[in-house]
C-alpha positions as a printed Julia matrix, in Angstrom:
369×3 Matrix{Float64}:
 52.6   56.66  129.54
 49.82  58.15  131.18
 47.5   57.85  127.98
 48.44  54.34  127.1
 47.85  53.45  131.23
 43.9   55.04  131.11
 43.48  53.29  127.67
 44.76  50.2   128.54
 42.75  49.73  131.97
 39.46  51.27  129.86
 39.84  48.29  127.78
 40.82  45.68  130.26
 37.82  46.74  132.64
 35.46  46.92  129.65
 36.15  44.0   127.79
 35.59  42.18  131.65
 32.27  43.36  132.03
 31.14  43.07  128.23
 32.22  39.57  128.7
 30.54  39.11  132.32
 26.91  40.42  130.11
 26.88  39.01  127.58
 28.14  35.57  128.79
 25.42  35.85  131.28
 22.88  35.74  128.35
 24.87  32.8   126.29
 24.74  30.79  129.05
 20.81  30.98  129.77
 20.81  30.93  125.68
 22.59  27.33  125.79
 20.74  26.47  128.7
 17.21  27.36  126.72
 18.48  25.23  124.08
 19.16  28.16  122.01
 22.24  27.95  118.97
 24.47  30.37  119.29
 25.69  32.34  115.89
 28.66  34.8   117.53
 29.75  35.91  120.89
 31.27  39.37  120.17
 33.87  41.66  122.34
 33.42  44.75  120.8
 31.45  46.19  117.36
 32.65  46.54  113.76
 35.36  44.68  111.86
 36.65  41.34  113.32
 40.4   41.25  114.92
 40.59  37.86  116.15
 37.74  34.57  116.18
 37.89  31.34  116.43
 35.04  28.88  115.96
 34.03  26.4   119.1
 32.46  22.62  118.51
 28.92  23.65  118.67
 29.64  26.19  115.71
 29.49  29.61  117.82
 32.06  32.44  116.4
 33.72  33.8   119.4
 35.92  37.12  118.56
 37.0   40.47  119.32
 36.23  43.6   117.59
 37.71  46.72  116.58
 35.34  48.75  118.31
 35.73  48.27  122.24
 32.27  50.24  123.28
 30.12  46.71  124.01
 29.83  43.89  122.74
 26.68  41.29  121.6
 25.65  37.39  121.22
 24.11  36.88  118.68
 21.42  33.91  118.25
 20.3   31.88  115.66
 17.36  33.49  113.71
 18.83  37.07  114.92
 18.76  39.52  112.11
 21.24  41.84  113.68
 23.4   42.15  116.8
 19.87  44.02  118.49
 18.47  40.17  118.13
 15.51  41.98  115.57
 13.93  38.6   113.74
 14.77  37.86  110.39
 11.89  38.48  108.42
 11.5   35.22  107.33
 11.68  34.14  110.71
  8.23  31.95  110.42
  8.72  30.01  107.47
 11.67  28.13  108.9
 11.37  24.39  109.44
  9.99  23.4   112.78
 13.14  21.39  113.47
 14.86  25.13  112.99
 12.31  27.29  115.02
 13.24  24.61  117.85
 16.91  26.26  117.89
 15.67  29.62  117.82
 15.62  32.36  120.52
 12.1   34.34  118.98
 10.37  30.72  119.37
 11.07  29.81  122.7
  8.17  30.21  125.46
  8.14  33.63  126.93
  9.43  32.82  130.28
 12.81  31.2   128.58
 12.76  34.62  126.49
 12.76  36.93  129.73
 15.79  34.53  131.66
 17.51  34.75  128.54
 17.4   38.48  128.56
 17.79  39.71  132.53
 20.71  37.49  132.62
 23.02  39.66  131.45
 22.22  42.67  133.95
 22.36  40.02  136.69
 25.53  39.02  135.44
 26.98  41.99  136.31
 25.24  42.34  139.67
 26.68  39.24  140.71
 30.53  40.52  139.43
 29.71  43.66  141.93
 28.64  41.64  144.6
 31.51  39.4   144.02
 33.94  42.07  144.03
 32.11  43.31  146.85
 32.34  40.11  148.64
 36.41  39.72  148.26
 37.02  43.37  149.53
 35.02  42.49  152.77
 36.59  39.21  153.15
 39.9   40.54  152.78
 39.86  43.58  154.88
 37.33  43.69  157.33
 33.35  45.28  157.57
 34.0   48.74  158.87
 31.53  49.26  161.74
 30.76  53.14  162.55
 28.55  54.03  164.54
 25.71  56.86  164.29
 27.74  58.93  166.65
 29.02  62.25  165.8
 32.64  62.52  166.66
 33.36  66.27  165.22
 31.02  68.21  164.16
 33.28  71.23  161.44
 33.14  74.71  161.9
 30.84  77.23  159.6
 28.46  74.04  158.5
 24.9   73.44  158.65
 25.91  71.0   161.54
 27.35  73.22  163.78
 24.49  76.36  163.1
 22.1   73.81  163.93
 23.54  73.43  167.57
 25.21  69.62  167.01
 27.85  68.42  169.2
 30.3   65.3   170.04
 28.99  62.45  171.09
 25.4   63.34  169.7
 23.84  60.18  168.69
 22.14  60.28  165.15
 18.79  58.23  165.63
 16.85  59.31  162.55
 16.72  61.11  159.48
 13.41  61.42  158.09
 11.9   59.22  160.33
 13.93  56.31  158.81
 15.97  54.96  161.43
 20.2   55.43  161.28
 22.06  52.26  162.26
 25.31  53.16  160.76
 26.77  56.51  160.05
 27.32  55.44  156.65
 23.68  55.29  156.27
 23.75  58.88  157.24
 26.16  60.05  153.97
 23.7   57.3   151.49
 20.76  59.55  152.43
 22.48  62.92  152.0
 23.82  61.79  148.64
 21.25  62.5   146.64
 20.29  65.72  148.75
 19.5   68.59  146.86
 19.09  71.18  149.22
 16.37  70.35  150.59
 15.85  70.11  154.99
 16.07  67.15  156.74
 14.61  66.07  160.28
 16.97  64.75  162.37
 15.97  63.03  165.47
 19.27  62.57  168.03
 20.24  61.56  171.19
 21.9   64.0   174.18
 22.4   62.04  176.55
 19.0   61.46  177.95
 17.73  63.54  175.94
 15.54  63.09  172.52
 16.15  66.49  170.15
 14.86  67.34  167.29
 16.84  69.4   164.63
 16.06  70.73  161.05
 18.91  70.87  158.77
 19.55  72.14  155.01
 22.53  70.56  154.12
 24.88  72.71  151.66
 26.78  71.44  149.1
 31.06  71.59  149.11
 33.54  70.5   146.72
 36.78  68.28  147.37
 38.72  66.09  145.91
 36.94  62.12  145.42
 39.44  59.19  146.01
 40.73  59.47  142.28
 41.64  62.77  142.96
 38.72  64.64  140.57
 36.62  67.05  141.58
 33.44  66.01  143.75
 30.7   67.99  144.66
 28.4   66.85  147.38
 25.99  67.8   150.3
 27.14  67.45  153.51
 25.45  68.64  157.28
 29.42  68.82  158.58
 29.97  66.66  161.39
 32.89  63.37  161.46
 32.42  59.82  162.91
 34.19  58.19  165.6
 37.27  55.74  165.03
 36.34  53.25  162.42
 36.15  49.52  163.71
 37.11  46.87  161.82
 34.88  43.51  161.97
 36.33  40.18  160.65
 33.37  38.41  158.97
 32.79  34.98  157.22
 31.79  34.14  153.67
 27.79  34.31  153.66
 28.03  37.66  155.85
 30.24  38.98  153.42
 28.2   37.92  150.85
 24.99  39.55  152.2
 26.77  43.02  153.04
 28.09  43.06  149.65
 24.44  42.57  148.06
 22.98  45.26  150.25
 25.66  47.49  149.27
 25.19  46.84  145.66
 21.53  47.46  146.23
 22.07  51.06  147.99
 24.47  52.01  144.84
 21.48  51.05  142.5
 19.15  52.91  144.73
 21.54  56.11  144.68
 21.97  55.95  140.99
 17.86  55.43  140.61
 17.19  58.24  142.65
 19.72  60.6   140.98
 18.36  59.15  137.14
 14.64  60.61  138.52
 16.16  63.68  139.67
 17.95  64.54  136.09
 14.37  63.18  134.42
 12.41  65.49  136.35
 15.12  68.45  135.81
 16.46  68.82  139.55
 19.6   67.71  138.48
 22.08  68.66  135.96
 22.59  65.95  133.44
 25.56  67.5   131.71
 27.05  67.74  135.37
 26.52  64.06  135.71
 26.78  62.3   132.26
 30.41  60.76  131.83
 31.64  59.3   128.29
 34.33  57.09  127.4
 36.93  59.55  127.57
 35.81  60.53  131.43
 35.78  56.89  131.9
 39.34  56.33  130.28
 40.56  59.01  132.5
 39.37  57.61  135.98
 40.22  53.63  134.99
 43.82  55.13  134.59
 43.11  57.5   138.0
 42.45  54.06  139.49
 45.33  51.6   137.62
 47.44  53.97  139.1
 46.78  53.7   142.74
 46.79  50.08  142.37
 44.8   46.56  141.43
 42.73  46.6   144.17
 41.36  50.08  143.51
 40.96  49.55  139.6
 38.42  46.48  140.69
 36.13  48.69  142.75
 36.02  50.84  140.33
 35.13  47.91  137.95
 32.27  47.02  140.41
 30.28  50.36  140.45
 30.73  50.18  136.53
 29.23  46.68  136.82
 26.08  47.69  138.85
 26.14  50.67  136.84
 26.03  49.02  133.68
 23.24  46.25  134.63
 21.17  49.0   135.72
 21.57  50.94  133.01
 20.47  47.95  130.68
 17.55  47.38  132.69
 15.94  50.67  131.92
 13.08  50.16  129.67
 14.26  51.57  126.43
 13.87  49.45  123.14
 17.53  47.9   121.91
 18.32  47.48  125.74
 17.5   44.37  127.63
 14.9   46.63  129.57
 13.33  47.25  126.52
 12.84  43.7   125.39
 11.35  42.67  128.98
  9.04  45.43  128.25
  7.66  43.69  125.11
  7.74  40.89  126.85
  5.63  42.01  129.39
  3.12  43.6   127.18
  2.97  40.36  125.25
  2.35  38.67  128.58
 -0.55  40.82  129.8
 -2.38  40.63  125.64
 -1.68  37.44  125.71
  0.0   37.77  121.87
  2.99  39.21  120.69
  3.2   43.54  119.54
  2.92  43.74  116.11
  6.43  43.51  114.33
  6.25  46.59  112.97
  5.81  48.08  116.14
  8.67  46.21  117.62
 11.02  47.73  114.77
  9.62  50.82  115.32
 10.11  50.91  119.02
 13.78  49.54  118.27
 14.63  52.08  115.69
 13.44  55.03  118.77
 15.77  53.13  121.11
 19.19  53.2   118.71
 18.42  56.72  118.02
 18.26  57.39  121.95
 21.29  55.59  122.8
 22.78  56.8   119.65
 21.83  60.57  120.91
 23.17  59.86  124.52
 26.16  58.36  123.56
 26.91  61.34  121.04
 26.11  63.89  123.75
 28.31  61.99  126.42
 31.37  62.08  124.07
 30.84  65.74  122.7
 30.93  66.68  126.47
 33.95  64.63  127.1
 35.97  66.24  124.23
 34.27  69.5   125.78
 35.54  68.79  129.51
 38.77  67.88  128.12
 39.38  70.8   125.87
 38.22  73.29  128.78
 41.55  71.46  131.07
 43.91  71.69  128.33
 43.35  75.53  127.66
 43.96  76.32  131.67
């Protein structure tokens, strides 16, 4: 029951925000006047499709790990050109996505990343709606025994004013800058009373249990907030606190990407496959709907992101051409796209592998305990 619970909620809360992507770049298509061959849940052999008016194949595929549109004059679901690409009639290049003007070519393409920034920042914008902006204050409540906190000469009612020389507002802004911490000393600036102190800290890292109930290792300084309060806010507040937290999660996840690039951070450690991600959609089906959707939001921001990156076969990769194309005022030679596009399958191809290996890996190391 367990199994067929993470595998069911991996699929629901994939197939969501395949759809979310990709209908994010049909519907810029359409609106760039571009005909659309196939709108496709999933890779491999067909299960189910059904043909709309305008002659677009809509159907789901056996293999639930994406999904693709793909547009008239596509050669392949990576939207390569056919080869013969320039000999079609004019009246055909008009329905074409490799003929339109550049700037229609770029919409076309970022709107699936957006797409799932706005699902975040939707799902975002519900949660805050429905239960309230917590408002916490940079004021330490507790500061825990044997920390870096409490070594450092901390105490209650110590007012957090900066870290870094970037001013704390929140004491959630506090945890967003220690997130990405690796070991390295901070410069707090706080508030005693009347007093202005200034503190070095090294925060150290501990291990506890996330809200799944896995495993999560993280830097902390060791102190606690005050009580939490709970602000009742309308729709276009909502809507802007959602966005900026959307934007601090895509910071966070930046930040952490540079750190594994530059090899201060483990990517094993921090690389999760399918199977990791079948696991926590069932941690988070479990402990109920509303869960299971934030958990579909990080995924969301996670997975725009991710596409933006500028690696050929992702959507990052294609603004890059596009970019280069922009500034040479001509299109990179085709060759060079394919080439480029053939290095990007084999990366994603490579991570993917890696990411699944290390699932099986994880999972194999739990089952022998």
């Amino acid at each position: 029951m367990s199994f067929l619970i993470s595998l069911s909620s991996y699929i629901f809360i994939i197939l969501v925000l395949v759809f979310v992507h990709e209908f994010g770049h049909y519907i810029i298509a359409k609106w760039a006047g571009v005909k659309i061959e196939t709108f496709s849940l999933g890779f491999g052999k067909e299960l189910w499709g059904r043909n709309d008016k305008s002659g677009t194949r809509w159907k789901i595929s056996a293999i639930p790990l994406g999904g693709y549109v793909k547009m008239y004059g596509d050669a392949s679901e990576a939207s390569a050109p056919l080869e013969e690409i320039d000999s079609l009639s004019a009246e055909e290049k008009k329905y074409t996505f490799y003929h339109k003007p550049l700037y229609k070519k770029a919409a076309i393409v970022v709107a699936g990343p957006l797409a799932n920034f706005l699902l975040t920042i939707a799902i975002f914008t519900a949660f805050i709606i429905i239960s309230g902006l917590p408002s916490i204050e940079p004021i330490i409540g507790e500061v825990m025994k044997d920390t870096p906190a409490q070594a450092a000469g901390l105490l209650p009612n110590d007012q957090i004013i900066t870290i870094d020389d970037k001013q704390v507002d929140s004491f959630n802004q506090i945890q967003r800058t220690l997130l990405t911490n690796l070991g390295t000393p901070v410069n707090l600036q706080i508030k005693r009373g009347d007093k202005i102190i200034e503190l070095i800290i090294t925060p150290k890292n501990i291990t506890e249990k996330d809200g799944l109930g896995n495993d999560f290792t993280h830097p902390i300084i060791g102190i606690t907030s005050k009580k939490v309060k709970i602000e009742e806010v309308g729709f276009f507040r909502a809507v802007w606190e959602a966005t900026i937290r959307t934007y601090h999660f895509c910071t966070i996840t930046l930040k952490a990407v540079g750190q594994i690039i530059v090899g201060d951070r483990s990517f094993l450690d921090n690389i999760q496959g399918p199977i990791t991600m079948a696991k926590m959609s069932g941690q988070a089906a479990s402990k109920g709907f509303d869960v299971m959707f934030l958990l579909m939001a990080n995924i969301s921001a996670s997975l725009g992101l991710i596409n933006l990156f500028p690696i050929p076969v992702l959507d990052g990769g294609h603004l890059l051409f596009y970019a280069l194309e922009a500034v040479r005022g001509r299109p990179l030679a085709r060759k060079f796209q394919d080439y480029g596009m053939k290095v990007g399958m084999a990366l994603v191809a490579m991570l993917m592998t890696t990411a699944i290996l290390h699932d099986i890996y994880k999972w194999l190391l739990t089952f022998s305990k």
